[in-house]
N, C-alpha and C positions, 0 to 999 in steps of 0.2 A: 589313465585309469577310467574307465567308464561307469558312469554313475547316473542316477536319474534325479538324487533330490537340487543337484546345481548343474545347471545348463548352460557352463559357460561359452561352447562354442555359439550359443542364442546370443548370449549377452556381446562375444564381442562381433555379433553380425547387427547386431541391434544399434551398438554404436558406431560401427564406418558406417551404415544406414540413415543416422543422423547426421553425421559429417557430411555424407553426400548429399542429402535433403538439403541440409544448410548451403550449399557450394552451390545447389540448384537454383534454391530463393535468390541466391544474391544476385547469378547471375539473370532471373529472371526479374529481378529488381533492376539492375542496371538497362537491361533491353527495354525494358516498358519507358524507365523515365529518360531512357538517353544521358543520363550521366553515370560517369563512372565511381561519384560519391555521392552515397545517399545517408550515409551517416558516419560520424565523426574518425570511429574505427577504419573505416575503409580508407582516407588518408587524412590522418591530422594536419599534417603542416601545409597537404594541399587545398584541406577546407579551407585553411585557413587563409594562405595568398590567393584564394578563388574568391574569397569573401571579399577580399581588400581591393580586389581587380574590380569585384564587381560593386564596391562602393564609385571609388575610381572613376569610374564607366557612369553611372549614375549623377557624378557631380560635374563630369566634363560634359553630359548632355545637357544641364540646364545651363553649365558656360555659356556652351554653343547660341544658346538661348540669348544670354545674357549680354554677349557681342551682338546679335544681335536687333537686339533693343537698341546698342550702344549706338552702333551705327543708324538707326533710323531718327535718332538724338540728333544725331549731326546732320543728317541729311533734312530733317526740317529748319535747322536752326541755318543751316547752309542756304536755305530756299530764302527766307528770310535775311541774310544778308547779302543777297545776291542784290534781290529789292531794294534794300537798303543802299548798297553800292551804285542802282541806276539812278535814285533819287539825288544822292552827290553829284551826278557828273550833271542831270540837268539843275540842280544849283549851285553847281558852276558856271554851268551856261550863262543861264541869269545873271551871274555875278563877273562875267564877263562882260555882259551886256551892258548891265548897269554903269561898270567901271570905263566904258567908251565914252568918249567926249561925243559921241554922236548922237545922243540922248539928251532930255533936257529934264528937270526935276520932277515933273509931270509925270513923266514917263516911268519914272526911278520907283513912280510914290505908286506904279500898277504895277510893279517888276515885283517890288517887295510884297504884295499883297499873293502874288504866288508863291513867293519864298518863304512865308509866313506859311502857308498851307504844307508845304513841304517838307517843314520843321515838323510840325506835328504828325504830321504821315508817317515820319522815321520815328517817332515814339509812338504811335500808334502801331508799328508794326510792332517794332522789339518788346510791345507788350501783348499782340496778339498771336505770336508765332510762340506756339503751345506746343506741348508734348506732355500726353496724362496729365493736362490742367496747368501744367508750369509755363509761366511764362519764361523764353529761351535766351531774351535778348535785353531784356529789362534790368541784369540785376539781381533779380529776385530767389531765380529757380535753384534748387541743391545743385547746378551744374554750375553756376556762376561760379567765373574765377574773380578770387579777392588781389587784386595788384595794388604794387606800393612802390614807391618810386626811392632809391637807398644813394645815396652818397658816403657810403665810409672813407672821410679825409682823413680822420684822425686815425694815427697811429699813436702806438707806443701807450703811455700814460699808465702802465699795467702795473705801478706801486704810488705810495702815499709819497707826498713829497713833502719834506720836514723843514719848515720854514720859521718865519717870526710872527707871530700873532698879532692878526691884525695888517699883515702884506695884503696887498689888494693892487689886481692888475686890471686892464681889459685887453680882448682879443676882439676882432673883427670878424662877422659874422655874415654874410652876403652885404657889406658893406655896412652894417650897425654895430658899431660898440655894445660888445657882451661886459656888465662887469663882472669881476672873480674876488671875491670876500673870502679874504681867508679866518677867519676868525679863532682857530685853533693853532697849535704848532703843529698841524700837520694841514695838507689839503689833500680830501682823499675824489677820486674819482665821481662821486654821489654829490661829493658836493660841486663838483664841475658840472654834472648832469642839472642838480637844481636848478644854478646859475644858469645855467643856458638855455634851458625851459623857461625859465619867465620872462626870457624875452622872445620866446618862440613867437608870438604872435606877429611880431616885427621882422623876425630875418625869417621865417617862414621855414624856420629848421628845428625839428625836437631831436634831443638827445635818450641816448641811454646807456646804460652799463653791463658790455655782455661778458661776464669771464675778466672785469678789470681792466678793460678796456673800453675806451669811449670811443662811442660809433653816434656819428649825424646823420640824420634821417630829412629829405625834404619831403613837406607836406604837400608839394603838389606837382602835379607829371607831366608827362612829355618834356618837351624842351626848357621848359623853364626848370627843370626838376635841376635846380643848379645851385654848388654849396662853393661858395669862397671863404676861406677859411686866412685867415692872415693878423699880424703881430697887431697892439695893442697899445698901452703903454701900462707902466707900473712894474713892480717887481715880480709879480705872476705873468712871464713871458710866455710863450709859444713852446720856447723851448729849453726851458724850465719844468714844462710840465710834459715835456715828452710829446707833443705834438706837432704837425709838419704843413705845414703852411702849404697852399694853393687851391687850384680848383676842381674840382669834380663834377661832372656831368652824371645825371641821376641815371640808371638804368631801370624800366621796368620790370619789375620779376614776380612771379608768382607765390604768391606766399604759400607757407606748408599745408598742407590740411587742404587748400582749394579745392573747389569742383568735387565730384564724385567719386570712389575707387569702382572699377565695375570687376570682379570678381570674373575671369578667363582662363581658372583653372581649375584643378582637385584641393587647392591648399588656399589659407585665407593669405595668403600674401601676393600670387597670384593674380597680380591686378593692372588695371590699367586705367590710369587717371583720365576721367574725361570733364573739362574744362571748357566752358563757353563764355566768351569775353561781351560783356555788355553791349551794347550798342545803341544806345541813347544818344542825341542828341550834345545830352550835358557831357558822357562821358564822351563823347566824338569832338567836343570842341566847341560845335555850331548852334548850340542855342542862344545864344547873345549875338549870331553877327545880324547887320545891318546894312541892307544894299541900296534905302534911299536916297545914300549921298552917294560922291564918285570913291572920295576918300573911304568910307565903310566899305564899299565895293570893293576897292582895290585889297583892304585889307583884307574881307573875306577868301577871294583867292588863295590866300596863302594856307589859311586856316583852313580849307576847302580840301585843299592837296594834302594838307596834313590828316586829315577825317579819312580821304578815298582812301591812303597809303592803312591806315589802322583798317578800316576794313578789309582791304587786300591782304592783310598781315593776318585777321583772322580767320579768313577763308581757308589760307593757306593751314593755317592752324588744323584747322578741321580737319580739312584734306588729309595733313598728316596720320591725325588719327583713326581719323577712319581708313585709312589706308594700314595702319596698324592692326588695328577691328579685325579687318577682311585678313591680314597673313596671320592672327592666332587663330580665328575661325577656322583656316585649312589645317592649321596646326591642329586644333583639337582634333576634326575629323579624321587625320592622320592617325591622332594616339587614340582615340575610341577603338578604328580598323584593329593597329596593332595590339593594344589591351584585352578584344572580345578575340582573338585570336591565340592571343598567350593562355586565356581564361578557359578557352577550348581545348588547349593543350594539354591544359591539368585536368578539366572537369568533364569532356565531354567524351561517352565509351565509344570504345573502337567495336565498331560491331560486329566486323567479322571473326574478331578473335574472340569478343563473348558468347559468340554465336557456337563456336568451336567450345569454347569451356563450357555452356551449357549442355552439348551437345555427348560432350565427355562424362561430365555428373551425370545426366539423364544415364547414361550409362551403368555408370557407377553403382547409383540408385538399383535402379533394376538387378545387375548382381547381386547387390545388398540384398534385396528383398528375397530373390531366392536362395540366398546362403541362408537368412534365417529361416526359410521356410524347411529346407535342410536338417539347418540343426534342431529345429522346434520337434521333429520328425526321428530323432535321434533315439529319445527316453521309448516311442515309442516299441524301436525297434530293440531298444536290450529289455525288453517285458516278453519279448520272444523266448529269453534264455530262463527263463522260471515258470513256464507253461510246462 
C-alpha cells in the first residue's frame, strides 16, 4: 500500500545500512590493530585463554630470567671453589712434605707458616666470593645449604610400654651408659627422648620423637657421624622397648627448606632448589690441623683427602644444577615459541580474509546507501498522483 506518512522501505534500508556500517568498523578495527579480538563480544572464551596465554608468556620470560641469575649463582660460587680446591692440593703438598723424614723441625716450623696462610685464604675466599652482596661460600648467604648428619638406629618403640614403676634400665649409647627412669607404669617414648638428651653431651647423639617413634641424630658429620646403639642393663632392655641394636654410620643430607627455590616456571611450584655447601675451613675439616710435627703432618693427610673429596663433591653439585638451569632455560624458550604461537592462533586476524569481508561490507554499505536514497525518494514520487 503506498503511503507517504511511514516510510518504511527508508526505515528497513536504514537498518541493513547500520548492520553493514557495523560489519565495516569491525572489520576495520581488526586490520588496523592486527587482532582479531578487540573486545570481549568478538570471542569470549578466546579473550579469555589469550589472556591466560599471555600471562603464561609474561611469567616464563622473567623465569628465563630467573635461571638465569640461577646459573651465574653457580658459576661464581664454582669459581670460588675451584680456588678453594687448588689451595688443598698445595696443602697437601706441604703436608706431604712436612710428614717426610727428610725434613727436620726447622723446617716443619716454615712449612706451617705457609699452611697457616693458606687456611685463612680458603676463609677469606668463601667469604669473599659474592653474588649481589652475599657471601657464597661462608655459610651465610640465602643459598646456603643447612646439612645434618642422621642415624636412625632405632626402630620400632612406636607404643607406650607398660611396666612397674620405678623399672629403670640403661642402654649404650656410642659406648656410654644412657640411664632409663621409668617412674610411671608406663614408659612412653618422650620419656626415652628426655633420657637420652641429657646425656647428649657425652655420646654426641640427640634424640627425638617423630610420629612415636624414636630416631638418634648425630651431632657431628662426616665420618665420625657414627651411632652405636647396644643393650644395657636393668629391666628396660633394648628390646623391651622396641628397639634394635647396632651400628649406623651418619649420612649427610640436606635439610628441607635449604638453599633457595628459584622460580622456572608459570606456577609457584615450579622450582628449582639452588643450594651452595659452605666451604670454610671449619666446615672442610682443616682449621685445627697442624704440620709442625711429622705426626700432625701425617695426620693432616688424611683430613686433607677428606676436605679435596668435599670440595669435588660440591663442584660436582653445582655442575648438576646448573646443568639443570641450562635444560629448563631451553625448556622455557621452547614453551614461550609454542605459547605466542597458539596465542597467535586465537588472537591474531587473518588478513586476507578480513580484507575480503571488509571488502564485502564496503559493499554492502554502499548498496545500503543507495537503497535508501531510493526509498527516501519514494513519498516523493506518489505526490505526483495528487498534482
Amino acid at each position: 500500500m503506498p503511503v507517504i506518512s511511514t516510510n518504511t522501505a527508508a526505515n528497513t534500508a536504514v537498518r541493513f545500512l547500520n548492520i553493514n556500517a557495523t560489519e565495516q568498523s569491525s572489520s576495520l578495527a581488526k586490520l588496523a590493530s592486527g587482532s582479531s579480538i578487540n573486545k570481549a563480544s568478538d570471542d569470549a572464551a578466546g579473550l579469555a585463554i589469550a589472556t591466560r596465554i599471555s600471562s603464561d608468556v609474561a611469567a616464563l620470560e622473567q623465569a628465563s630470567t630467573n635461571a638465569s641469575h640461577g646459573i651465574s649463582v653457580l658459576q661464581t660460587a664454582d669459581g670460588g671453589a675451584s680456588n678453594v680446591s687448588d689451595i688443598l692440593e698445595r696443602m697437601k703438598v706441604l703436608a706431604s712434605q712436612s710428614a717426610s723424614g727428610t725434613v727436620t723441625d726447622t723446617e716443619r716450623t716454615y712449612i706451617q707458616a705457609e699452611f697457616d696462610e693458606l687456611q685463612e685464604e680458603i676463609d677469606g675466599i668463601s667469604q669473599s666470593t659474592r653474588y649481589n652482596g652475599q657471601s657464597l661460600l661462608d655459610g651465610t648467604s640465602d643459598f646456603a645449604e643447612d646439612i645434618t648428619e642422621t642415624a636412625a638406629v632405632a626402630t620400632g618403640a612406636t607404643a607406650d610400654l607398660t611396666t612397674t614403676a620405678g623399672d629403670t634400665g640403661t642402654i649404650s649409647i656410642n659406648g656410654v651408659d644412657v640411664t632409663l627412669l621409668n617412674a610411671d607404669t608406663t614408659y612412653t617414648v618422650d620419656e626415652m627422648v628426655a633420657d637420652i638428651n641429657a646425656e647428649s653431651a657425652t655420646t654426641g647423639v640427640t634424640a627425638s620423637n617423630e610420629s612415636g617413634t624414636l630416631t638418634l641424630t648425630s651431632t657431628v658429620e662426616g665420618s665420625d657421624a657414627e651411632i652405636t646403639l647396644a643393650d644395657g642393663s636393668g629391666t628396660l632392655d633394648l628390646s623391651s622397648l622396641g628397639l634394635t641394636a647396632g651400628t649406623t654410620n651418619g649420612t649427610t643430607v640436606e635439610e628441607a627448606g635449604s638453599g633457595a627455590d628459584i622460580i622456572v616456571g608459570s606456577d609457584a611450584t615450579d622450582t628449582i632448589n639452588l643450594s651452595v655447601v659452605s666451604l670454610t675451613t671449619s666446615s672442610l675439616g682443616v682449621d685445627t690441623l697442624d704440620i709442625s710435627t711429622q705426626a700432625g703432618a701425617t695426620t693432616a693427610l688424611t683430613a686433607l683427602d677428606d676436605a679435596i673429596d668435599q670440595v669435588s663433591s660440591a663442584r660436582a653439585e653445582m655442575g648438576a644444577i646448573m646443568s639443570r638451569f641450562e635444560f629448563r632455560s631451553a625448556q622455557i624458550d621452547t614453551s614461550v615459541e609454542n605459547l605466542d604461537s597458539a596465542k597467535s592462533a586465537i588472537e591474531d586476524v587473518d588478513i586476507a580474509k578480513e580484507q575480503a569481508a571488509l571488502s564485502a561490507s564496503s559493499v554492502k554499505v554502499q548498496a545500503a546507501v543507495a537503497a535508501a536514497t531510493q526509498a527516501n525518494e519514494m513519498p516523493e514520487n506518489l505526490l505526483s498522483l495528487i498534482r
